[in-house]
C-alpha positions as CSV (number, residue, x, y, z in Angstrom):
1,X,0.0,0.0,0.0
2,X,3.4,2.5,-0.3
3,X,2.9,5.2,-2.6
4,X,5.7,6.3,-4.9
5,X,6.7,9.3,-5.8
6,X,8.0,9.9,-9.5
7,X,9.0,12.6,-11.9
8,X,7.4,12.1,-15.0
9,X,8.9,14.4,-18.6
10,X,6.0,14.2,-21.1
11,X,6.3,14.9,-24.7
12,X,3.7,15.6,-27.0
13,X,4.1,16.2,-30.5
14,X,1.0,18.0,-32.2
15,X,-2.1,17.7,-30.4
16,X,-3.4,14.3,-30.7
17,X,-3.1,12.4,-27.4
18,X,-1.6,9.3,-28.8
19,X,1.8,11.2,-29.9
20,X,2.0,11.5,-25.9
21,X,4.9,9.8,-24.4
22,X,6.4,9.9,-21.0
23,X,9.3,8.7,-19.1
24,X,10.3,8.9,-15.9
25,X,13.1,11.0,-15.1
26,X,13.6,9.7,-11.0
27,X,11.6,8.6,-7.8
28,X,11.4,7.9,-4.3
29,X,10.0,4.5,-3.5
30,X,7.8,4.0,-0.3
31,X,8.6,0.4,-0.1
32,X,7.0,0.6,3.8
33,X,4.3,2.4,3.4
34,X,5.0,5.4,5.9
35,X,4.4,8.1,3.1
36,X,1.3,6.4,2.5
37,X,0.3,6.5,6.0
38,X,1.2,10.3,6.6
39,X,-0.7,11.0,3.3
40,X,-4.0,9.3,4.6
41,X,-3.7,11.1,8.1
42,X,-3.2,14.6,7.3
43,X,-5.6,17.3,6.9
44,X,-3.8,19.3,4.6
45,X,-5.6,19.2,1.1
46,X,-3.3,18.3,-1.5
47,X,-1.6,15.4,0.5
48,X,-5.2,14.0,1.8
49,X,-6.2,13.5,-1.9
50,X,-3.2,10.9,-2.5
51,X,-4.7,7.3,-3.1
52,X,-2.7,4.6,-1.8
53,X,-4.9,2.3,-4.3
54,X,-4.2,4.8,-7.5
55,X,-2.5,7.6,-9.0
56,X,-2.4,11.2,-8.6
57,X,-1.0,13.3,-11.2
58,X,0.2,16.9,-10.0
59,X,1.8,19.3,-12.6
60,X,4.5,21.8,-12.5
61,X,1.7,24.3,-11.4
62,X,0.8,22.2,-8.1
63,X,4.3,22.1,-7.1
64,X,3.9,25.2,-5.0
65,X,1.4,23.5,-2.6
66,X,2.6,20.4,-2.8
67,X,6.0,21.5,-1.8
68,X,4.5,23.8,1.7
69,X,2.8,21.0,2.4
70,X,5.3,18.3,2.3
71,X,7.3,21.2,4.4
72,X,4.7,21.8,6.8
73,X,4.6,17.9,7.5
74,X,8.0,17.6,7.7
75,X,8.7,19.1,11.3
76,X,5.7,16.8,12.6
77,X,8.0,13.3,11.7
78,X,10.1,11.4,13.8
79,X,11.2,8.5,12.2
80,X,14.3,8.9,10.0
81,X,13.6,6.9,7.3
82,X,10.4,9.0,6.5
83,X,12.3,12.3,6.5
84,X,15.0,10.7,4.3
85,X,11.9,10.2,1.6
86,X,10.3,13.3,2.4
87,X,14.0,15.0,1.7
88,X,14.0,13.0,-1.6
89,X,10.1,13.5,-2.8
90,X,10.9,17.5,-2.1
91,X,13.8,17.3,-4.5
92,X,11.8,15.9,-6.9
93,X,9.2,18.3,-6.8
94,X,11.4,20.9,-6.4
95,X,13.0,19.6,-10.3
96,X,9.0,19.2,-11.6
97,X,8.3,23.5,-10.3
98,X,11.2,24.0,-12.8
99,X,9.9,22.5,-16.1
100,X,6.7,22.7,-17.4
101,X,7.3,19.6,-19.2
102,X,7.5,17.6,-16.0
103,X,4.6,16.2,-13.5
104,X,5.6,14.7,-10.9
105,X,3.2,11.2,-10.0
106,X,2.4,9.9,-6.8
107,X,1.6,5.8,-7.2
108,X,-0.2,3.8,-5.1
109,X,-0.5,-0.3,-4.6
């Protein structure tokens, strides 16, 4: 039930949607399921929508909030291992603010 965290280039040539590709770039596996857990307690919007049974797409125009929230959560957590991911899921949002091209995916079970 972890939920991984990925950053996702896209490329799409002209506007049909099946000229879309995208590769991932990097991510942050939650192979214990503690980001999973913080994401289903929390009150704070944008991290209480992540599904640890789908996928939530944020762009680079989401990165703001997801970024103060992650931050805002951050003080709150004790256990290293979750502010080791939480270290690495903030770089990889803070690399998706930078590019419009990028989203950065959040992958449940």
């Amino acid at each position: 039930m972890g939920v991984d965290v990925a950053l996702v280039r896209v490329e799409q040539r002209g506007s049909s949607p099946r000229r879309r590709r995208a590769s991932q770039v990097d991510a942050v596996l939650d192979l214990h399921d503690k980001f999973a857990r913080l994401c289903e307690s929390s009150v704070l919007p944008m991290l209480s929508r992540v599904d640890p049974y789908g996928t939530l797409i944020l762009s680079s125009n989401e990165m703001d909030q997801f970024i103060s929230e992650i931050e805002m959560e951050f003080p709150k957590v004790e256990d290293p291992a979750v502010k080791e991911f939480l270290k690495s899921a903030l770089r990889l949002a803070r690399e998706c603010q930078e590019e419009e091209a990028m989203q950065l995916r959040l992958d449940g079970d």
